[in-house]
N, C-alpha and C positions, 0 to 999 in steps of 0.2 A: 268320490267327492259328493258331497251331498248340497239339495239344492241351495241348503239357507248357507254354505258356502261363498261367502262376500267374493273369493276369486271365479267360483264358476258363475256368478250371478252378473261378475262388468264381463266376463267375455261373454256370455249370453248377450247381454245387452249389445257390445259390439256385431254380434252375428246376426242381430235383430235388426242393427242400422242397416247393414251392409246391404240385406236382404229387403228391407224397404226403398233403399235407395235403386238397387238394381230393380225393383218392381217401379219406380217413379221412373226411370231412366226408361223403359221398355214401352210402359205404358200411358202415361199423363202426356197431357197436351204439350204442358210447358218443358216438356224436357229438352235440356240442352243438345242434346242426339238430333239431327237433322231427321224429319220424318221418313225420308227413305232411308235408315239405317236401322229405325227402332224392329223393322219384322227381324233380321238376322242377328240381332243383338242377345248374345247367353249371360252378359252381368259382366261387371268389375272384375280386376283381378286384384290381389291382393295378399300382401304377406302375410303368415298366420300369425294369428293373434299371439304375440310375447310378452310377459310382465316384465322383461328387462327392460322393456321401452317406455313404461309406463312408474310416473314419477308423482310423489308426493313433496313439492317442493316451495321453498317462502320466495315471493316475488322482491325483489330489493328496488323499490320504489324511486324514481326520480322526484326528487323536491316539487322542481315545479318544470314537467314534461314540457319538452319542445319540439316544434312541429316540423316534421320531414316533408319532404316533397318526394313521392316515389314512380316511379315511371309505372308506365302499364302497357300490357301486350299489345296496342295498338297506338302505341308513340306518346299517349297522352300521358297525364300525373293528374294525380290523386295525395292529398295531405292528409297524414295522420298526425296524431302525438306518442312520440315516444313514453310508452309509462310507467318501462324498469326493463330487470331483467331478471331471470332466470338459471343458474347455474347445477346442471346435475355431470352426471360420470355416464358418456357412451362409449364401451368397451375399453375401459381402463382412461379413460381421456375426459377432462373438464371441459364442458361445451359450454358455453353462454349464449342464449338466445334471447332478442327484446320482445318483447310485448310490446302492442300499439293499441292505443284507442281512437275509434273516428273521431272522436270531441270529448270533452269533458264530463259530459252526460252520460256518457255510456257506461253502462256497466258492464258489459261484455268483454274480452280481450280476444286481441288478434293476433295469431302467431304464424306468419308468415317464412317459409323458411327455403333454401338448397341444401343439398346433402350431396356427400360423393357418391350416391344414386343417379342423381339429377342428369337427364338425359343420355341415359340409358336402363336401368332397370325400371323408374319413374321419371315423371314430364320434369321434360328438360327448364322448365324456366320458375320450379318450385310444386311445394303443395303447403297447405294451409292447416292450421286446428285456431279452434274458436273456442272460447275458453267462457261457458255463461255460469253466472256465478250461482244461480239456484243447483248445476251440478259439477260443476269443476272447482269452487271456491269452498276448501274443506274448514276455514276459519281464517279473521285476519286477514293476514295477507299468503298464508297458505293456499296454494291450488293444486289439482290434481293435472297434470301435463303428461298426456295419455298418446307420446306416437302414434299408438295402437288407430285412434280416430284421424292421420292426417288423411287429408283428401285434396282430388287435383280440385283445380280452379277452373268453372265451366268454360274457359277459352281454352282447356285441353281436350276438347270436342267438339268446340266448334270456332271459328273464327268471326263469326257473329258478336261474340261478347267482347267487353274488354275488362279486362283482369289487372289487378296491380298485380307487380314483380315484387318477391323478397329483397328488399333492402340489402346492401355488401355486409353491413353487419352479421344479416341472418345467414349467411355463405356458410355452409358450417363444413369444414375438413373430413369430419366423421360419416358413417356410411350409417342412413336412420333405417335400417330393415324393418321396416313396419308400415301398415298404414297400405293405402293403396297407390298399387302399382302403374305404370303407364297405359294409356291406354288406346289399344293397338284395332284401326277400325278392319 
């Protein structure tokens, strides 16, 4: 495979995240990792990079989104807007998953989800992909929904934060082998 290879170049890029995130995790101030954890700490764990997981699909937009109320890992809620959804094929099975934006403003989206992973192979109370339109938004309302990227939510490291939960909608039946795994101090 050669480098100008558009498939070796996004799992590059994937192995480039990973690998910065586990150097922020280790090393920066801010890292979610409690200070006594960060010397013993060897990186993330994670499923290998799959192109099955990784989707080129049209958003089917809500007219005019309405705003949810979602709980969070420490009793409170947080309102989004629902702002469509998403349908591809995981392992022979149609999955639907929403999108959310914090407000109207945003141009980013948020993809919130459980899987039949979910507390056991990955954190039990979801993981996330963020969806920013300078690299996810391929035209339109085309985007690239790349499992490959999800990740936990910093309250799966530490209880200091508080994290929204995926929505019952985002409960998906299907198993997302992808993305990063639980993480085990």
């Amino acid at each position: 495979m050669s480098s100008n290879d558009p498939e070796h170049d996004w799992q590059t890029a994937i192995r480039e995240q990973r690998r910065q995130k586990d150097h922020y995790f280790a090393d920066h101030p801010r890292s979610p990792l409690p200070a006594a954890e960060r010397d013993d700490f060897d990186g993330l764990d994670y499923y290998g990079i799959d192109p099955e997981y990784r989707f080129e699909v049209e958003l089917d937009p809500y007219g005019d989104p309405e705003p949810v109320t979602v709980g969070t890992s420490t009793d409170g809620e947080q309102t989004y807007l629902e702002w469509g959804t998403f349908t591809v094929t995981v392992d022979g099975e149609p999955v639907t998953i929403t999108a959310y934006k914090p407000d109207r403003e945003a141009d980013r989206l948020w993809v919130p989800f459980r899987d039949a992973t979910s507390g056991g192979e990955t954190y039990g109370a979801g993981r996330y992909l963020d969806l920013e339109p300078d690299t996810h938004r391929i035209d339109g309302d085309t985007w690239l929904l790349d499992f490959n990227e999800a990740y936990n939510p910093t309250c799966a490291y530490s209880d200091r934060y508080e994290c929204p939960l995926p929505p019952m909608d985002n409960w998906l039946d299907v198993r997302i082998e992808a993305g990063e795994k639980a993480f085990h101090e």
